[in-house]
C-alpha positions in Angstrom: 56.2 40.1 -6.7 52.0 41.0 -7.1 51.6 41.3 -10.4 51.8 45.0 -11.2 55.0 47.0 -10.9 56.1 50.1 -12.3 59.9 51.1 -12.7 60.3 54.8 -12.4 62.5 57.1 -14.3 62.9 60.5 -13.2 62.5 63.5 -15.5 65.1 64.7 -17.4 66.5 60.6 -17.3 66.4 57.0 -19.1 67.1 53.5 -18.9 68.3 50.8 -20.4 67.3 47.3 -19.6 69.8 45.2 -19.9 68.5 41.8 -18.5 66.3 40.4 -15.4 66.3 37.1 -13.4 63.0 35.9 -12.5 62.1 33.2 -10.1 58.8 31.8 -11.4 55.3 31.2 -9.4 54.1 28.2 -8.3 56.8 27.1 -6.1 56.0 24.7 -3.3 53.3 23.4 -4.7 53.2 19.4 -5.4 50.1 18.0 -6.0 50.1 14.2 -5.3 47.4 12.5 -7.3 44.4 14.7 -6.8 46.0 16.1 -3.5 47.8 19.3 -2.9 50.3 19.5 -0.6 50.8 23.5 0.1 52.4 25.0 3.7 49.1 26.0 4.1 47.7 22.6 4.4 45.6 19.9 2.1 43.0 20.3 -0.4 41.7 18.1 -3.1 42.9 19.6 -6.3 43.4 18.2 -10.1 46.7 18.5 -11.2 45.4 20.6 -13.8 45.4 23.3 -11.5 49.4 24.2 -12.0 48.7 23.9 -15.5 48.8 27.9 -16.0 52.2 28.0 -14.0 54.1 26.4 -17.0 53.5 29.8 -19.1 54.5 32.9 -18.1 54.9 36.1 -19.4 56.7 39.0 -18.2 55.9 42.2 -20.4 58.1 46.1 -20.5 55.4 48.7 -21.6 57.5 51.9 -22.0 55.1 54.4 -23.3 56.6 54.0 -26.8 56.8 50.5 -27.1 55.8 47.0 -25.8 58.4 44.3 -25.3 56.8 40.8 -23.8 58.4 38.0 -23.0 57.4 34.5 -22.3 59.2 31.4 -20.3 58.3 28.1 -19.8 58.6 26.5 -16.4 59.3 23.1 -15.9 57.4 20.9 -13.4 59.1 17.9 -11.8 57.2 14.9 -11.5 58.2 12.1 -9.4 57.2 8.8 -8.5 57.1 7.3 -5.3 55.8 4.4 -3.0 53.1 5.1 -0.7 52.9 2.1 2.6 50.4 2.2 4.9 49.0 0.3 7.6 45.9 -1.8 7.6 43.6 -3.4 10.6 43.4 -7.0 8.2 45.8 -9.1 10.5 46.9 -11.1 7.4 47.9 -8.4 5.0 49.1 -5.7 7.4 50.7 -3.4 5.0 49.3 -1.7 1.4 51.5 -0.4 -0.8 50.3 2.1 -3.9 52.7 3.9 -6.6 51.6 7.8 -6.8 53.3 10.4 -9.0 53.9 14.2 -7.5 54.1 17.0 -9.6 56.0 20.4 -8.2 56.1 23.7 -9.8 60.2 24.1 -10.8 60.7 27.6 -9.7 64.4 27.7 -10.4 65.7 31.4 -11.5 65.6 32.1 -14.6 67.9 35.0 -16.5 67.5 36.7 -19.8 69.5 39.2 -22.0 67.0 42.3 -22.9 68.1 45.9 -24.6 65.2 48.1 -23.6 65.7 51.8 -23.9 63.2 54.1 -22.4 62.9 58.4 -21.0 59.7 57.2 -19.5 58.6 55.2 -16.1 58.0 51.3 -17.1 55.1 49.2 -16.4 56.0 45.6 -15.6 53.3 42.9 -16.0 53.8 39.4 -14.9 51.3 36.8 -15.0 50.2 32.7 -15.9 48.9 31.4 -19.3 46.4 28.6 -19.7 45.2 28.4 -23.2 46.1 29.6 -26.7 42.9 29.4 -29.2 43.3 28.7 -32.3 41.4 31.0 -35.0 42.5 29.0 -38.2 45.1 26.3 -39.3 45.8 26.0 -43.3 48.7 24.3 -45.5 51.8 27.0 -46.4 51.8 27.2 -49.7 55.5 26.6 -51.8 57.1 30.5 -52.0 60.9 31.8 -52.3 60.2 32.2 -48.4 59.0 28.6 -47.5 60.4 26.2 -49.8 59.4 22.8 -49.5 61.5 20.1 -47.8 63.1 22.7 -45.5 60.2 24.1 -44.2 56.3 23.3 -44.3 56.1 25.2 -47.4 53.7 22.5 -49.9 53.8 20.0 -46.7 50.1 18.5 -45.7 50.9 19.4 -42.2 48.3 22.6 -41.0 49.7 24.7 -38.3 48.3 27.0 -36.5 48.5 30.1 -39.0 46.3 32.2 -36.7 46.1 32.1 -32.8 45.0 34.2 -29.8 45.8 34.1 -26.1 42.9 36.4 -25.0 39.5 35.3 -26.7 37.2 36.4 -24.2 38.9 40.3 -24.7 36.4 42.1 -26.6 39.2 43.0 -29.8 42.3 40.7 -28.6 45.5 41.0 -30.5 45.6 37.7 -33.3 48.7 36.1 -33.7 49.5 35.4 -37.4 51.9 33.3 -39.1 53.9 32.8 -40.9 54.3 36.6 -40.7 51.4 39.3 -40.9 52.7 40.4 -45.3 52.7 36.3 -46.1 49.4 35.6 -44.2 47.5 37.7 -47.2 50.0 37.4 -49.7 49.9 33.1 -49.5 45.7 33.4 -49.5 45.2 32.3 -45.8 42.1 34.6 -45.8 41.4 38.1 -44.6 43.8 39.5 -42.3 42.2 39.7 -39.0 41.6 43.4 -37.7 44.0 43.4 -34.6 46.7 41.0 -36.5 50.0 41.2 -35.0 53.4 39.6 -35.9 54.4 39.5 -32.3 52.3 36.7 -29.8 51.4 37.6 -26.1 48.5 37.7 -23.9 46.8 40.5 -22.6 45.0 40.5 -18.8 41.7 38.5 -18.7 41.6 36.3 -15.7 39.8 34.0 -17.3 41.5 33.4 -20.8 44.8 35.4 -21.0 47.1 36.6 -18.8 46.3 35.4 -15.3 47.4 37.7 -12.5 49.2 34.9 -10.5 48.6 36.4 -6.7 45.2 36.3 -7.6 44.9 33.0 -8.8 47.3 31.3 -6.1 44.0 33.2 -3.6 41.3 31.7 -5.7 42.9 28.1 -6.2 44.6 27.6 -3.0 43.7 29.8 -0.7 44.0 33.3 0.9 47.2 31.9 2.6 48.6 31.0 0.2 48.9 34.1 -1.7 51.4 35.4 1.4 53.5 32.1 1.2 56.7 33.4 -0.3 57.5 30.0 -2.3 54.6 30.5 -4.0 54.9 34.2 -5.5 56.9 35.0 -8.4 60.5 37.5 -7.9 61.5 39.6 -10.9 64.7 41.1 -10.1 65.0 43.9 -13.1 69.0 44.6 -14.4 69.1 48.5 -15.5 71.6 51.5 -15.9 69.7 55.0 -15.1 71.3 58.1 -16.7 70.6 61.6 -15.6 70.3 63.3 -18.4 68.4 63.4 -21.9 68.4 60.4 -23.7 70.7 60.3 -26.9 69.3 60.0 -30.4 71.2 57.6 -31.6 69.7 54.9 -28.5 66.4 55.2 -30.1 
């Protein structure tokens, strides 16, 4: 859980990753119109607020290379009857529909292959937004033909995107890969392009540490509620002795 862990590998020693389950944040949160019901109590609340818990990204940063990953995470919504009582003698009961929306925080597993002779730093956290930078037409190559892909289609996707605007350089995604975005005339390549997409910390807009924001949007109790922290249980072999060339 926290946000922050670092898996260490002795000297002399590797590792390989071979999978994790994780059991995403947010749990036991259900926000009922504009309130939230948490075990620490009531507070008003847009639903908007577990937004960020429907992206997450768990990263590996070796020391020699960087291997994010991102999940969705469902959230449940559910409608129900509310009935009450009333002090008007002739309608004694009102009734009102109201929707609940909870966090699903059901484990998740995935398959990695992650070698590394260094300690590993482990990064978990929430994603709100992804900006876009530019959207253009794909033009018709031997790559993107039309019909089977949007190669000469009027559709514009996204063909440049970032996760963490408010970083002072932050990593661009570019599509359809970082050779076709200058070969197919979609403009300069940006000067931190990157095939890969992830989100780098900035608690404002990219990765969200999610302890932190569990504190800030439902309280300091909250934070120590153990439905509501994220578990990353980490699958690995650790050999003691130098690591083979041919794993590299």
């Amino acid at each position: 859980m926290g946000g922050q862990s670092v898996l260490v590998v002795p000297d002399n020693s590797y590792i390989i990753i071979f999978g994790y389950d994780y059991s995403p944040a947010g749990g036991g949160i259900a926000i009922i119109g504009n309130q939230v019901n948490a075990s620490n109590g009531n507070s008003s609340l847009s639903a908007a607020a577990i937004r960020p818990f429907e992206t997450q990204q768990i990263s590996f940063y070796t020391g020699q290379a960087f291997h994010p990953f991102i999940h969705h995470v469902n959230v449940n919504t559910n409608a129900f009857l509310r009935i009450w009582n009333t002090e008007d003698p002739a309608n004694n009961f009102s009734s009102q529909i109201q929707l609940s929306n909870e966090v699903d925080n059901t484990p998740q597993n995935r398959s990695t292959y992650i070698v590394s002779n260094r300690s590993v730093a482990i990064t978990v956290g929430l994603i709100d937004r992804v900006e876009l930078n530019a959207a253009s037409t794909i033009p018709v190559t031997d790559k993107t033909p039309p019909n089977l892909t949007y190669g000469g289609s009027a559709a514009t996707p996204n063909v440049e995107s970032v996760f963490s605007s408010n970083l002072a350089n932050p990593p661009s995604f570019v599509q359809p890969s970082l050779k076709q975005f200058q070969d197919y005339g979609l403009g300069g390549v940006p000067g931190n392009a990157q095939d890969q997409c992830f989100a780098l910390p900035d608690q404002t807009d990219g990765l969200i540490e999610p302890t932190q924001y569990i504190n800030d949007q439902f309280g300091a109790a909250s934070r120590e509620n153990a439905n509501m922290n994220y578990f990353l249980n980490v699958h690995y072999a650790l050999y003691t002795q130098q690591e083979p060339e041919s794993l590299g």
